[in-house]
N, C-alpha and C positions, 0 to 999 in steps of 0.2 A: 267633234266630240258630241255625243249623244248625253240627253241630258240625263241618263239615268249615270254615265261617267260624270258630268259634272258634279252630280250630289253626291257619288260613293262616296263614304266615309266623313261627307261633311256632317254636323255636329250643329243643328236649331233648335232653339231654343222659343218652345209655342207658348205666346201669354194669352188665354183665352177669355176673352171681355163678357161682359153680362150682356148678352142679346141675343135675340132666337136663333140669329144664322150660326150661332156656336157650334149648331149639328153638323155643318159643312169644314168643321176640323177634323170629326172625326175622319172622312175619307181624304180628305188634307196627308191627316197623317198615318194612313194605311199607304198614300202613295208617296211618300216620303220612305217611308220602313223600306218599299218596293223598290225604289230608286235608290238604296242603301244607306240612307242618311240614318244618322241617329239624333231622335227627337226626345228632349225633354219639355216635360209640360209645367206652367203654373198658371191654374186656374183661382179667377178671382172666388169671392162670394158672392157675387150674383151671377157669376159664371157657372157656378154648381146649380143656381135653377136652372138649366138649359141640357147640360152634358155633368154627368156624373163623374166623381174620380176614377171610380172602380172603370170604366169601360174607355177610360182617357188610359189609364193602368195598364189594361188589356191590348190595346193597339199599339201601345208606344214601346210597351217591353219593360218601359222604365216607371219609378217610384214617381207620383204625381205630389209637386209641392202647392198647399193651399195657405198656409201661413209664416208671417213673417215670426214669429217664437214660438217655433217648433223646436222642443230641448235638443232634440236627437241633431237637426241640422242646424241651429244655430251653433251650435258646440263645434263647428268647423267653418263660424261664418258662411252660414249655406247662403244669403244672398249674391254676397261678393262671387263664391264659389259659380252661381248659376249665371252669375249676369258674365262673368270672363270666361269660363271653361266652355265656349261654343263659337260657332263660326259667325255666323247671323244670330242674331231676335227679332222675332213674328211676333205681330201683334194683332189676335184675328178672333172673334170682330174688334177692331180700334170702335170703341163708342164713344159719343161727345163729351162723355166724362173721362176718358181714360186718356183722350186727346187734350183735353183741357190738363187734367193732371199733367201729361209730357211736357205742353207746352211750358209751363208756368213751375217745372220742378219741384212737384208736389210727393211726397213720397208716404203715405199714410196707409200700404199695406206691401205685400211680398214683392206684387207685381209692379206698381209702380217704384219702391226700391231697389229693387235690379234694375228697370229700367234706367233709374239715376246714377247705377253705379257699373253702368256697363261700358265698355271702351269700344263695342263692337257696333258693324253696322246694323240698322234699325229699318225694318220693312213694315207698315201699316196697311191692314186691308181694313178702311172704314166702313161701318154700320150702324147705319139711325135711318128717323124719318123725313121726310124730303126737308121739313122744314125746319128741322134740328139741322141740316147739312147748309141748308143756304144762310143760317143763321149769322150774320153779324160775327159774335163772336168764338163761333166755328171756323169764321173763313181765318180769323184773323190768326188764333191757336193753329190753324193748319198751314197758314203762311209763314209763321213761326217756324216750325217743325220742319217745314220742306229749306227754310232760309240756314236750318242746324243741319241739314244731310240726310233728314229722314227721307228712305223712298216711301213711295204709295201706289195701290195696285185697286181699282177701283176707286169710288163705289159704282157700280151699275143703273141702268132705268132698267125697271121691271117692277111687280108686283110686289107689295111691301105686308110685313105684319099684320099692319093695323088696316087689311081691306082697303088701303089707298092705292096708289100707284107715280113711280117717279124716280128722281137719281136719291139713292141710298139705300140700294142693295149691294150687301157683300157680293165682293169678285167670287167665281165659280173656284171650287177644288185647282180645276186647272189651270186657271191660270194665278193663281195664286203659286203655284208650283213654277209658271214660267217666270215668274217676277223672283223668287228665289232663287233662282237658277240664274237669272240674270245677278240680280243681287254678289252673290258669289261668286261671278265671275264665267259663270256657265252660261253664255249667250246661245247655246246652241237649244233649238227650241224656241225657241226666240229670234232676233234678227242677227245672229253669228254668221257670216258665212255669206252677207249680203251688202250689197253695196247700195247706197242712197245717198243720190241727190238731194241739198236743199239750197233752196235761194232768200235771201234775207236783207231785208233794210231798203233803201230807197236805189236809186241811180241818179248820178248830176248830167243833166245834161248841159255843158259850153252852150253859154251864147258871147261872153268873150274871155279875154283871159282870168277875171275875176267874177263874172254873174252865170246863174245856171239854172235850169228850170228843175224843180224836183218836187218829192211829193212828202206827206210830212209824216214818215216812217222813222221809227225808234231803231227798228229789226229785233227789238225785244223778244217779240212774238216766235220769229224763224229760228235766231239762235237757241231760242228755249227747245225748240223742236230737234235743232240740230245735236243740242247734250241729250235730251233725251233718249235720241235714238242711238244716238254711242251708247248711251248706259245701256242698251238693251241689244249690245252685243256688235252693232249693223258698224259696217266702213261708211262712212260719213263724209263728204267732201261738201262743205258751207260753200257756196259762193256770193260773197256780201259785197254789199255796195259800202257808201262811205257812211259808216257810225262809229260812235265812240262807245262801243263794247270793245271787252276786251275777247278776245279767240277763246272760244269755248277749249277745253281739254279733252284730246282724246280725237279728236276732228281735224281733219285736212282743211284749213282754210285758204281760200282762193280769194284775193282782194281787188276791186275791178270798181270805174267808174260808170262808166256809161252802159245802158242797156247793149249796144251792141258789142262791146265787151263782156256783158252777161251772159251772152248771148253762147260767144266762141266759148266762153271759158265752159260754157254748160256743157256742149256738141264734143269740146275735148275729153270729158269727163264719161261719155257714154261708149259702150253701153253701161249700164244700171241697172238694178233689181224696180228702183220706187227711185220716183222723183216728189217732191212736195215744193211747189214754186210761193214762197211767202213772201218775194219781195215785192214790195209796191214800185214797179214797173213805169216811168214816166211815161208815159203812152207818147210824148211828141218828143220833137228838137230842132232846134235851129238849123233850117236848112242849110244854115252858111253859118259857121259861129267865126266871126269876126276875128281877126289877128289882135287888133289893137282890143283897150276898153272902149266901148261905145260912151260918147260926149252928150251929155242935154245940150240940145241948141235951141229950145225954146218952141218946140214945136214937135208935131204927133211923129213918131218916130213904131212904123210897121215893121211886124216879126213874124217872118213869114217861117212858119212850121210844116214838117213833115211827120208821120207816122216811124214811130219806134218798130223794132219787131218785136211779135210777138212771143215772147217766150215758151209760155205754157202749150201755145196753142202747135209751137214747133214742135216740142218734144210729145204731145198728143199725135199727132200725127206723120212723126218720122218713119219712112217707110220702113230703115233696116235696123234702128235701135232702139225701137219706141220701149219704153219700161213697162214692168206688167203695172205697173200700179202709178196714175199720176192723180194728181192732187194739186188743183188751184185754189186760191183765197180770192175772198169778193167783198172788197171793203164799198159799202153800201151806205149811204145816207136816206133812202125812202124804197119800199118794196121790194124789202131785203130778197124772201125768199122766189118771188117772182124775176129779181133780175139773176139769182144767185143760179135758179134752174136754169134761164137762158143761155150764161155762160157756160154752163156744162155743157150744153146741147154745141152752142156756138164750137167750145174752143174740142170737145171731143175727149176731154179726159175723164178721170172715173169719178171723183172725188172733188167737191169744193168746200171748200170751210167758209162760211159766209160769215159775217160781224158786220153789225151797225155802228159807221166810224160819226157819225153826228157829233160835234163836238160839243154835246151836252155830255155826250157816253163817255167821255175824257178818256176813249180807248187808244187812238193814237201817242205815242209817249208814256204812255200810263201803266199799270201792272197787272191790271186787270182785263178780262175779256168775256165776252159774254156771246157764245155762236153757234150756226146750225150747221150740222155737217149734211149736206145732200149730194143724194147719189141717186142714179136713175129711180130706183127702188121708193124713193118717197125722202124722208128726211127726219133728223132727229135734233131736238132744242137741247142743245147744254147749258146746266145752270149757270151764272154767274161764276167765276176759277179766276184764281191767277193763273199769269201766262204759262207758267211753267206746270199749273196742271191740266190746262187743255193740251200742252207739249206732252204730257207723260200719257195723257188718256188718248193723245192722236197715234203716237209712238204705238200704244198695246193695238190698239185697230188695225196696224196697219201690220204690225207683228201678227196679227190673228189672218187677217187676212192673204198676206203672201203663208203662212203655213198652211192653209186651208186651199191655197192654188196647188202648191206642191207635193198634198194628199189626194186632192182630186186628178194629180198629174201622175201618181207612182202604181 
């Protein structure tokens, strides 16, 4: 299904926020009209500094609503009417006020009113300035938000407003259109049609019937990755080591202890579009893992270890299924991005998502993640995210970029 099929006749609903990238609606929804969707608009009041009704009017086809007691549409409960009669609600730019309003169920004009009174699914394209984004109670509002089903499609790094530069640029026309499309059910355009690998959480390794060497992984991080990339259309098969999540929906899980059962279950699963290897991998194991439990006898007691295999670095270099696109994680406690590039170089994949796991960073276990994604090309710092939006902002990249092989391929 082509994604101009998946928006015929779908039915959004655009709330346009007060902030400059409001101009990047209008062509929003010139390719919406194009893709056959019908777009209704409610623009706030500080939204009308930026984009006019009249030319929001002109694109849309449709009557642009700016206030919540308007006689003409209250007289048919026009909120109600706007917040249900539509497939999705876009929210673009989402600014830290209008985030803040969502989170906290504030309802003090049109647009935050509907948004209170809608039953449908909610897509946000955030925009502010870098440090309205990394703000405390941004993060916390948008942790909110994502924990109630809100999706989010950005923000971007790039040149900002105010002559600065950094993450809190609105997502581009397009792909705001492929989050929609995702959103809806329209994966196509997006990762429809594509199968991906991921690996998640720790592995035990036996040393006897009851002790086992492993590493100190939540799999927070990989599962987050693994919903993500189902939401965005892709076949999914999770293969998790042992944690106490429960199976993301939507996703093939594969449940496996030991790396070398990571291992097969991975090599069975190929070939694949993209691999993303997040599990923290025990790198060793008891050469011999003892039948019985081993006994204190009061004395030094030698464990003699062998090397695990390498997971990433096999599927980097498989000669007949290698995937276009892999991606390993590099959990790092001192010179992050110096050892983060070695690994790439080492294990031969495209992508590595580095994080500083120092257990000051309480990233390990924690909800939080703060990482550099490097790729031959140099490397990019992401702010401070819960896991679930470094998962949704790794998911659009790597959507972007297998679309971008497959254009450069036709």
């Amino acid at each position: 299904m082509a994604r101009s099929e998946s928006l015929r006749g779908k039915r959004v609903l655009l709330i346009i926020g007060g902030g400059i990238a409001a101009y990047k609606c209008l062509e929003a929804i010139r390719r919406l009209r194009e893709a056959g969707a019908r777009v209704r608009v409610i623009v706030t009041r500080a939204g009308q500094e930026f984009v006019t009704p009249l030319s929001l009017a002109t694109l849309s086809g449709e009557m642009v609503h700016t206030d919540l007691f308007d006689l003409t549409d209250e007289v048919e409960i026009g909120h109600i009417r706007l917040a249900r009669d539509t497939d999705l609600v876009v929210v673009a730019p989402a600014t830290a006020n209008l985030i803040a309003k969502m989170a906290n169920g504030i309802a003090d004009d049109l647009a935050t009113t509907a948004l209170l009174a809608t039953d449908k699914p909610v897509l946000i394209a955030p925009a502010m300035n870098t440090r309205m984004w990394e703000h405390p109670a941004t993060r916390r509002n948008l942790a909110r938000l994502l924990a109630d089903g809100v999706a989010t499609v950005g923000p971007g790094d790039g040149p900002l407003a105010e002559g600065e530069s950094g993450i809190g640029r609105m997502a581009e026309p397009e792909e705001i259109l492929a989050a929609i499309a995702a959103a809806l059910g329209g994966g196509a355009g997006t990762l429809h049609g594509k199968k991906i690998l991921v690996t998640s959480g720790p592995t035990h390794e036996a040393i006897d019937p009851v002790r086992y060497l492993a590493n100190r992984s939540s799999g927070k991080q990989g599962h987050a990755v693994a919903s993500a990339l189902a939401g965005l259309g892709a076949e999914v098969v999770l293969i998790s080591g042992p944690v106490s999540l429960a199976d993301p929906p939507g996703v093939k899980t594969v449940h496996v202890e030991s790396a070398q059962e990571m291992l097969a279950a991975c090599e069975a699963e190929i070939p694949a579009d993209a691999a993303v290897c997040a599990a923290a991998v025990a790198d060793w194991r008891a050469e011999k893992a003892a039948g019985q439990k081993l006994k204190k006898e009061g004395k030094k007691t030698a464990l003699s270890l062998v090397e695990n295999p390498d997971i990433l670095a096999t599927l980097s270099r498989h000669k007949r299924h290698r995937p276009a696109l892999v991606i390993g994680f590099a959990a790092e406690t001192e010179k992050l991005i110096e050892n983060a590039r070695a690994k790439l170089k080492q294990k031969r994949c495209d992508w590595i998502v580095a994080n500083d796991v120092s257990p000051s960073r309480g990233v390990m276990g924690g909800d939080d993640n703060r990482v550099h994604l490097v790729f031959a090309g140099g490397d990019e710092a992401w702010p401070l995210m819960s896991k679930e939006e470094v998962a949704a902002r790794l998911a659009q990249r790597i959507a972007s970029h297998l679309t971008a092989k497959r254009k450069a391929a036709e």
